[in-house]
VONULUM-333708 format. One record per residue (C-alpha): y, x, z. Coordinates in Angstrom, 1 decimal. Each point is the difference from the previous one (the first is absolute). Layout:
BEGIN
+--------+--------+--------+
:     c2 :     c1 :     c3 :
+--------+--------+--------+
:      Y :      X :      Z :
...
+--------+--------+--------+
END
This chain:
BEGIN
+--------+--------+--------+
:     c2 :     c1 :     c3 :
+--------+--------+--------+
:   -7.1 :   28.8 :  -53.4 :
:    1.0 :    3.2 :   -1.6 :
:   -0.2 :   -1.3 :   -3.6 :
:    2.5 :   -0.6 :   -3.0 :
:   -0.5 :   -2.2 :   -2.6 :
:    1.1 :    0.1 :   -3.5 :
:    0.9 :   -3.2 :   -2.3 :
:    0.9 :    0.3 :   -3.8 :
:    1.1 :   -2.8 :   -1.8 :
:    1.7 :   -0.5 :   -3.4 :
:    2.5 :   -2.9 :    1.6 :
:    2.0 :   -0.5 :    3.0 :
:   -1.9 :    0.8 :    3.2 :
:   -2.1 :   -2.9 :    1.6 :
:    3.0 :   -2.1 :    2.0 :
:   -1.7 :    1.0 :    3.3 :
:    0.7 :    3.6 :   -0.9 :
:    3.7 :   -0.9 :    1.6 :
:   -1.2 :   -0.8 :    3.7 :
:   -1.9 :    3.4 :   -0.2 :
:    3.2 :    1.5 :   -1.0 :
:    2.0 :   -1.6 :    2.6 :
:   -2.5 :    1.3 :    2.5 :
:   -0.2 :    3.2 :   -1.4 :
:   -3.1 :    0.2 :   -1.2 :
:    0.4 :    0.1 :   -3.5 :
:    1.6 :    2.4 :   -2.8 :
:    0.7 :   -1.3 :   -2.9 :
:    0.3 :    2.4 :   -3.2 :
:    1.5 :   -1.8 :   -2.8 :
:    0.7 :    1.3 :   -3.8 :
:    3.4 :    1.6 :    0.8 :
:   -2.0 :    2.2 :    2.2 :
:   -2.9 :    1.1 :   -1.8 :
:    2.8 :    1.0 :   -3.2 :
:   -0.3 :    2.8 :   -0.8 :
:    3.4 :    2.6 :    1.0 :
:    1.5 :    2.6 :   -2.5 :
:   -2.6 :    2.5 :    1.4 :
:   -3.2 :   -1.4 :   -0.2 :
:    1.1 :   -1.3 :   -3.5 :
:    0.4 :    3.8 :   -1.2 :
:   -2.7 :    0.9 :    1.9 :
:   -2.1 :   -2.8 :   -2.4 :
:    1.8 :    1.4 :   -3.1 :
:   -0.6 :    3.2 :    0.6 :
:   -4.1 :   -1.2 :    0.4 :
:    0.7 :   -1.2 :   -3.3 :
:    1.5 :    3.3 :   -1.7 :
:    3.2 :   -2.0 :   -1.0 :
:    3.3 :    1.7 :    0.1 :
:    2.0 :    0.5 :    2.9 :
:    2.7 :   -2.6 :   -1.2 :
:   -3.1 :   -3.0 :   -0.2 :
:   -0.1 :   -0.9 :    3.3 :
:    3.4 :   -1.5 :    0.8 :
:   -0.3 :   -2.2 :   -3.7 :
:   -3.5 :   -0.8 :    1.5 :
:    1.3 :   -1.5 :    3.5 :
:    2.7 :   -1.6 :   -1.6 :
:   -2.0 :   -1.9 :   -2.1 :
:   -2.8 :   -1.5 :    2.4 :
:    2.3 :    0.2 :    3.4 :
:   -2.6 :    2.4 :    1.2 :
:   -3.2 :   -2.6 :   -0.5 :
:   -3.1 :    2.0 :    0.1 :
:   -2.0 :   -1.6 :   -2.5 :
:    2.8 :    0.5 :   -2.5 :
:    0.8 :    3.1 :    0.5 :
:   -3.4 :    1.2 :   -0.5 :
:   -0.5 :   -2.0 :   -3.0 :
:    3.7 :    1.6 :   -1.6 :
:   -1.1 :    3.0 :    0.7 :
:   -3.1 :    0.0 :   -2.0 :
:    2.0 :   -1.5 :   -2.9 :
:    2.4 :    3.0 :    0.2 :
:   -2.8 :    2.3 :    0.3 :
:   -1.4 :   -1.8 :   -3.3 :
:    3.2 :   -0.1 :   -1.6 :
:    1.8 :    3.8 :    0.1 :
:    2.5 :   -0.7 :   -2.7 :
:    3.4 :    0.0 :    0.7 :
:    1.6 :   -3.0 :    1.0 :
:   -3.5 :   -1.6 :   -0.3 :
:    0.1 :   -4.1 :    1.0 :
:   -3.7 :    0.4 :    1.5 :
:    1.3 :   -1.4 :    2.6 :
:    0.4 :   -3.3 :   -1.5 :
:   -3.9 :   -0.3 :   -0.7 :
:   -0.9 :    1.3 :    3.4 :
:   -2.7 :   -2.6 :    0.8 :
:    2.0 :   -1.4 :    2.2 :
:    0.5 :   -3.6 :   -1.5 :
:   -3.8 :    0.2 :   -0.1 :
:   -0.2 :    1.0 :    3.6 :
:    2.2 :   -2.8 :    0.8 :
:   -1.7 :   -3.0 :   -2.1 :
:   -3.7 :    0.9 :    1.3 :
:    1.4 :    0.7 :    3.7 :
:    2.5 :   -1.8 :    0.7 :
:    0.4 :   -3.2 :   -2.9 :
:   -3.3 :   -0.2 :   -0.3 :
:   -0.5 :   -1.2 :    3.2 :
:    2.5 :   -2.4 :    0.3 :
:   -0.7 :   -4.2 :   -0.7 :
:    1.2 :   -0.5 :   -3.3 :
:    2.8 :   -2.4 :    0.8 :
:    1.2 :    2.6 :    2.1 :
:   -0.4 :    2.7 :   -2.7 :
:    1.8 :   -2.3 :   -2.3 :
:    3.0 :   -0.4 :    1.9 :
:    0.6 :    3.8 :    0.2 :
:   -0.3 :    0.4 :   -3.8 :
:    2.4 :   -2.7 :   -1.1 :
:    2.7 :    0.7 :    3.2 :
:    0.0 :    3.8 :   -0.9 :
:    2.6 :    0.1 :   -2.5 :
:    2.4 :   -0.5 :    3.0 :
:    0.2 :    3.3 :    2.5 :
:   -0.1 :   -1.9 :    3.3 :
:   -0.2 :   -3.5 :   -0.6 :
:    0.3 :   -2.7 :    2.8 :
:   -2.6 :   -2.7 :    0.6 :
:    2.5 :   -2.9 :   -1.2 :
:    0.5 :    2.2 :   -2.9 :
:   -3.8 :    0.2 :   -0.9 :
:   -0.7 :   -3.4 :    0.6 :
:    3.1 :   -1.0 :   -2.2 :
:   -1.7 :    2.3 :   -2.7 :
:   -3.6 :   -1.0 :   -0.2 :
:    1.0 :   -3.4 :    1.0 :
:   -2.1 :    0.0 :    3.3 :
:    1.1 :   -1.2 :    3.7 :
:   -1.9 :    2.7 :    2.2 :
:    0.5 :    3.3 :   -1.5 :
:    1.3 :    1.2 :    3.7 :
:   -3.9 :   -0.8 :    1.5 :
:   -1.2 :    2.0 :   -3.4 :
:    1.8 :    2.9 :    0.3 :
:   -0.1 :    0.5 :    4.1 :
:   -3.7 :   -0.3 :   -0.4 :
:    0.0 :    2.9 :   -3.0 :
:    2.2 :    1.8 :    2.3 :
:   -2.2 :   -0.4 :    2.9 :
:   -3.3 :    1.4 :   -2.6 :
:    2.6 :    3.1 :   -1.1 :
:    2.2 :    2.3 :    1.1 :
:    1.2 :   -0.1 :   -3.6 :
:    1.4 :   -2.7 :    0.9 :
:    3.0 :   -0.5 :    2.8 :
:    1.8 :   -2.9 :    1.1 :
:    3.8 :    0.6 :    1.0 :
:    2.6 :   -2.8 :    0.6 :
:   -2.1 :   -2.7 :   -1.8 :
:   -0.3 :    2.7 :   -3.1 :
:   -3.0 :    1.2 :   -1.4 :
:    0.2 :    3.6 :   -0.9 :
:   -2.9 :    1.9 :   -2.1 :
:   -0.5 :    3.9 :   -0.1 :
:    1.2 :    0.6 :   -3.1 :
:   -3.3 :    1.5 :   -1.3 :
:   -1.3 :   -2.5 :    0.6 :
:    2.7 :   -2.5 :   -1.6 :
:   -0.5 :    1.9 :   -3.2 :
:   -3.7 :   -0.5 :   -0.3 :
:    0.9 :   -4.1 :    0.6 :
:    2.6 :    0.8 :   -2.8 :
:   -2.5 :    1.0 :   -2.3 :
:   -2.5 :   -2.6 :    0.7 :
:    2.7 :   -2.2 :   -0.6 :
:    0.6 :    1.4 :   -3.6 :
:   -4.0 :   -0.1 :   -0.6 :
:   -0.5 :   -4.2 :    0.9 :
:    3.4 :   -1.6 :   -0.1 :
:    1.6 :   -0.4 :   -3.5 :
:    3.5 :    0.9 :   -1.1 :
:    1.0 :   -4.0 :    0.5 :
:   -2.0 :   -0.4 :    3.4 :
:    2.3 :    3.3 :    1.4 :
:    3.2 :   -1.1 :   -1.7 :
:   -0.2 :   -3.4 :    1.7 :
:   -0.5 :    2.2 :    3.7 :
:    2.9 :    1.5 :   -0.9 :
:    2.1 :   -3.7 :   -0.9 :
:   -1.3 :   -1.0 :    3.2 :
:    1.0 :    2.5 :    2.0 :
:    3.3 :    0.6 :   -1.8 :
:    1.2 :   -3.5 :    1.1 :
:   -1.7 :    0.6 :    3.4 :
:    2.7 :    2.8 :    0.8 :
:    2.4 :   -1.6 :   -1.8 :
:   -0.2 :   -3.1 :    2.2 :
:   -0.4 :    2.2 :    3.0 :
:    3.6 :    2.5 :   -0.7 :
:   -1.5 :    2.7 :   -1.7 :
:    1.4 :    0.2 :   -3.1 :
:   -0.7 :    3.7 :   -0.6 :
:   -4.0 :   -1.2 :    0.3 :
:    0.6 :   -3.1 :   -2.0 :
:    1.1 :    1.8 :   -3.1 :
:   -2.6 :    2.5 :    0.0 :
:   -2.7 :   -2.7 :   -0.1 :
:    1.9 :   -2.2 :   -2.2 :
:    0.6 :    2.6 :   -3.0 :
:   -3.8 :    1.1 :    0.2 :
:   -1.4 :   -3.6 :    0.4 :
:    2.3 :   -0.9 :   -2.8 :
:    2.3 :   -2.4 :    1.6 :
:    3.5 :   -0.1 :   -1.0 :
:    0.9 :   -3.0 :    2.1 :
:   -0.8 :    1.7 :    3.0 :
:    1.9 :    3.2 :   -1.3 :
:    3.3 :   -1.9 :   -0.8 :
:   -0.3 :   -2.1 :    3.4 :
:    0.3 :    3.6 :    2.2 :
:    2.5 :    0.9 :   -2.0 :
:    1.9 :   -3.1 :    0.4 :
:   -0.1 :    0.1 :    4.0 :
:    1.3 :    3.5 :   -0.3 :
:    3.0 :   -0.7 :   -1.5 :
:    1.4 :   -2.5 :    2.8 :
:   -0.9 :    2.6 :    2.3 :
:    1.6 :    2.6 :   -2.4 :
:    3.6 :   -2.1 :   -0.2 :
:    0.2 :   -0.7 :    3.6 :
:   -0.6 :    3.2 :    1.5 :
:    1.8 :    1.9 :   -2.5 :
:   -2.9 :    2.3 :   -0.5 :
:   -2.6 :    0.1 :   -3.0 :
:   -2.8 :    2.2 :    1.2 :
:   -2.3 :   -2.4 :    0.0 :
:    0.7 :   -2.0 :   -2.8 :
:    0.3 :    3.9 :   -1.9 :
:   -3.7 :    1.1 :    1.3 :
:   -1.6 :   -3.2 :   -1.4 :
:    1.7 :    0.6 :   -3.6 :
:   -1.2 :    3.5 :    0.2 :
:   -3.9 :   -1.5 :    0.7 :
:    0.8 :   -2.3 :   -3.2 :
:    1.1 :    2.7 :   -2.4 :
:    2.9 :    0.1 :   -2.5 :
:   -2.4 :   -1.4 :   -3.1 :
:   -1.0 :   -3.4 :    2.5 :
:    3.1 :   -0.3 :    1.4 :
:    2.3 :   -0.1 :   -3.1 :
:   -2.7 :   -2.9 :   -1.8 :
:    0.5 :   -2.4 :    2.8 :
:    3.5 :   -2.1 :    0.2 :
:    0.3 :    0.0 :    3.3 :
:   -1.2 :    3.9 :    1.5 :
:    2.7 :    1.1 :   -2.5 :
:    2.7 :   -2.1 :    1.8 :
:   -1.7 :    1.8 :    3.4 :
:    0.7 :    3.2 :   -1.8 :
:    3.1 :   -0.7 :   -0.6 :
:    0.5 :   -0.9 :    3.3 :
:   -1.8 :    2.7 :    1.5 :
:    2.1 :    2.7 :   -2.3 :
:    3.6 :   -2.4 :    1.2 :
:   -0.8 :    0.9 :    3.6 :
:   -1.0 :    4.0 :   -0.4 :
:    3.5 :    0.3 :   -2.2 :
:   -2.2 :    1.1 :   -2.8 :
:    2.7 :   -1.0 :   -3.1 :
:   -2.3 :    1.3 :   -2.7 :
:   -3.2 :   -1.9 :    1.1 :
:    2.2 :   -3.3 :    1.0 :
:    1.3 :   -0.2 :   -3.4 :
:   -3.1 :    0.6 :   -1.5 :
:   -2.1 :   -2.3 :    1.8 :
:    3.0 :   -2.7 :   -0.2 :
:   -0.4 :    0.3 :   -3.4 :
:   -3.8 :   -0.6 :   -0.3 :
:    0.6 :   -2.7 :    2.1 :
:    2.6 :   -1.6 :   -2.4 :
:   -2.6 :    0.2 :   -2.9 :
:   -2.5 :   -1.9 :    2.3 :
:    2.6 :   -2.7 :    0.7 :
:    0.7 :   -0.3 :   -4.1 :
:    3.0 :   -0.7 :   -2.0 :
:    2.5 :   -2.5 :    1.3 :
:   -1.4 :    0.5 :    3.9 :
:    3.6 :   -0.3 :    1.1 :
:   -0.2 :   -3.5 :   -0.8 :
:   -2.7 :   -1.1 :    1.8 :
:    0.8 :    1.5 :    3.6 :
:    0.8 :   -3.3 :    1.3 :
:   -3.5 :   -1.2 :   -0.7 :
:   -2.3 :    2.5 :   -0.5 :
:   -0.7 :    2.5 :    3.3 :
:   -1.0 :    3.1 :   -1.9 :
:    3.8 :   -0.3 :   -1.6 :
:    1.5 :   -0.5 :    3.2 :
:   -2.1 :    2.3 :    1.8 :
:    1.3 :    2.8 :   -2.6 :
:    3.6 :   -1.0 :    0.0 :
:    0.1 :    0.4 :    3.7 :
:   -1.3 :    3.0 :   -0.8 :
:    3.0 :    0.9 :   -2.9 :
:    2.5 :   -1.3 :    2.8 :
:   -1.0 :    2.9 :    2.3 :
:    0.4 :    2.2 :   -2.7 :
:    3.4 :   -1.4 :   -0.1 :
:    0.7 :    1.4 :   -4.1 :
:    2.6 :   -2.8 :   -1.5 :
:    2.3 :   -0.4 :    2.9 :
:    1.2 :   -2.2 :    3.2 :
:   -0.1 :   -3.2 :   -2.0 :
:   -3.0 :    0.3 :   -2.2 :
:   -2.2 :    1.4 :    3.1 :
:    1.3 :   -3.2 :    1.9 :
:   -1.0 :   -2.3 :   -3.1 :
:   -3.4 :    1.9 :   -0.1 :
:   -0.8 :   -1.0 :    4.2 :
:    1.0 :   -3.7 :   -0.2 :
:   -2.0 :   -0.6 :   -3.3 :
:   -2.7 :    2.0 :    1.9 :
:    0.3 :   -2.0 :    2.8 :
:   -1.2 :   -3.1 :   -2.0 :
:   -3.0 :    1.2 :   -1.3 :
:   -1.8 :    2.0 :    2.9 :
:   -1.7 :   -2.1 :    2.9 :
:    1.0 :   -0.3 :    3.4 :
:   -2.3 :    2.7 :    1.0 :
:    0.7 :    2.3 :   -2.6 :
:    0.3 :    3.8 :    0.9 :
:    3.1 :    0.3 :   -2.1 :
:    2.3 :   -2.9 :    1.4 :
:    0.7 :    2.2 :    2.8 :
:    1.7 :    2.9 :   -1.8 :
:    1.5 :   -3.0 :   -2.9 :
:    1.2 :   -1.7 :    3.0 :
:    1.5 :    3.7 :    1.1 :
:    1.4 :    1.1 :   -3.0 :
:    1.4 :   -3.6 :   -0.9 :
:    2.2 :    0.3 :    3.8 :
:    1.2 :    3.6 :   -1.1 :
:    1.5 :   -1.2 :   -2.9 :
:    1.5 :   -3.0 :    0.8 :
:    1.9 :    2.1 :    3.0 :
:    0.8 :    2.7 :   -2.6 :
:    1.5 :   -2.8 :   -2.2 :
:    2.2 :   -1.3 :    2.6 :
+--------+--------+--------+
END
């Protein structure tokens, strides 16, 4: 009776830690309340003889962790020059291999290096990527070794210190192909789970233009019925100008995309590039070939040659695009307005 006992542990608390608590026996101190607040982190700055201005950059940077900010400190100290990057070369990668990585089994260890190129991945997502079936038992058991580590909603979140240091491992033992293909799989991951946005990012660094072209695709039947091209205009603006205008059918998005926003200048030009893609004599094939019908739905919209000609331009459309086609619904449109503005 009379006395207190004090537990420190690296992971989660010991599961009979919660009856205590219940009880009201127990405190539990976690991370979030050992950081350290604005104060104590100039009060640790000014230890250090860094400027004034450090301390808040200093926080910022390592959400207050102790460790860190000690070891940032001493890098700034060793590194007075203005807008010196000492920061970078802290120690703390090292801190965090031998501490933290180290320690972990190496299947384990694995798993966080090759899932890191995604912020907050879910398990389905990892297993999907390093073709595994029990990423979820992996990663509860890391987070359960870690506080570096926290589960939320089925996603696995990293401090982001420590999510650089499994970056750079990853750069120092996987080669360009081995992280290119993490990014194919988990480009078609998102893609397949409706995140564009995510899809394209992982498709244009893992070098996958299928993937690319197949987000942008979705977003244009989402584009024509809602009226709206946000979408479909952020994922152009993830491609670029250079990619976009080298690929058939992102051009035809563009043009789309630039149709919607009442953009004349871009609409003509990216019409244009999407002639040149279709070739000489396109006009001919729009009753067989999609990409010809797909681009004189397109023209019909534009509406340049007149009442009869846009009419012509929807029915021969009509015959060449499939029955789930995203551009049958506004040829199907534009073909009714005609016909009751010939009448």
């Amino acid at each position: 009776d009379g006395s207190t006992l004090v537990l420190a542990t690296r992971g989660a608390p010991p599961p009979w830690v919660v009856c205590l608590r219940a009880e009201g026996r127990a405190v539990v101190v976690d991370p979030a309340d050992l950081a350290f607040d604005d104060d104590e982190a100039a009060a640790l700055a000014q230890g250090y003889g860094l400027p004034p201005g450090t301390a808040a950059d200093l926080r910022r940077r390592t959400d207050g962790w102790a460790v860190a900010l000690h070891l940032a400190a001493q890098a700034r100290t060793a590194d007075r020059r203005p807008g010196g990057t000492a920061y970078a070369d802290a120690g703390i990668s090292d801190y965090l291999r031998s501490e933290v990585l180290d320690r972990l089994p190496d299947e384990q260890r694995s798993l966080l290096v090759r899932t890191s190129i995604v912020e907050a991945p879910s398990a389905e997502l990892c297993d999907a990527m390093v073709g595994r079936d029990d990423a979820a038992v992996l990663l509860r058991d890391v987070a359960r070794r870690t506080s570096l580590v926290r589960e939320a909603d089925g996603v696995f979140r990293a401090h982001h210190l420590l999510l650089d240091a499994l970056r750079a491992e990853l750069g120092e033992t996987l080669t360009a192909t081995e992280t290119a293909e993490l990014h194919r799989r988990a480009g078609r991951w998102f893609l397949g789970h409706g995140d564009p946005e995510a899809a394209v990012d992982h498709a244009l660094l893992g070098g996958d233009p299928g993937t690319v072209a197949s987000a942008v695709s979705a977003a244009v039947p989402e584009s024509a019925g809602s009226g709206r091209s946000d979408r479909l205009s952020r994922l152009l603006a993830r491609i670029g100008e250079d990619r976009t205008a080298a690929d058939p059918w992102l051009s035809l998005a563009a043009a789309w995309s630039s149709l919607q926003r009442g953009d004349i200048v871009a609409r003509d030009r990216w019409t244009m590039r999407a002639e040149e893609h279709a070739g000489r004599g396109w006009r001919d094939r729009v009753r067989t070939d999609r990409y010809a019908a797909s681009l004189a739905a397109l023209l019909a919209l534009v509406g340049r040659d007149g009442i009869e000609a846009t009419a012509r331009l929807c029915e021969d459309a009509l015959e060449g695009l499939g029955p789930a086609d995203p551009f049958r619904c506004p040829a199907y449109f534009l073909l009714g307005v005609c016909r009751i503005l010939r009448e």
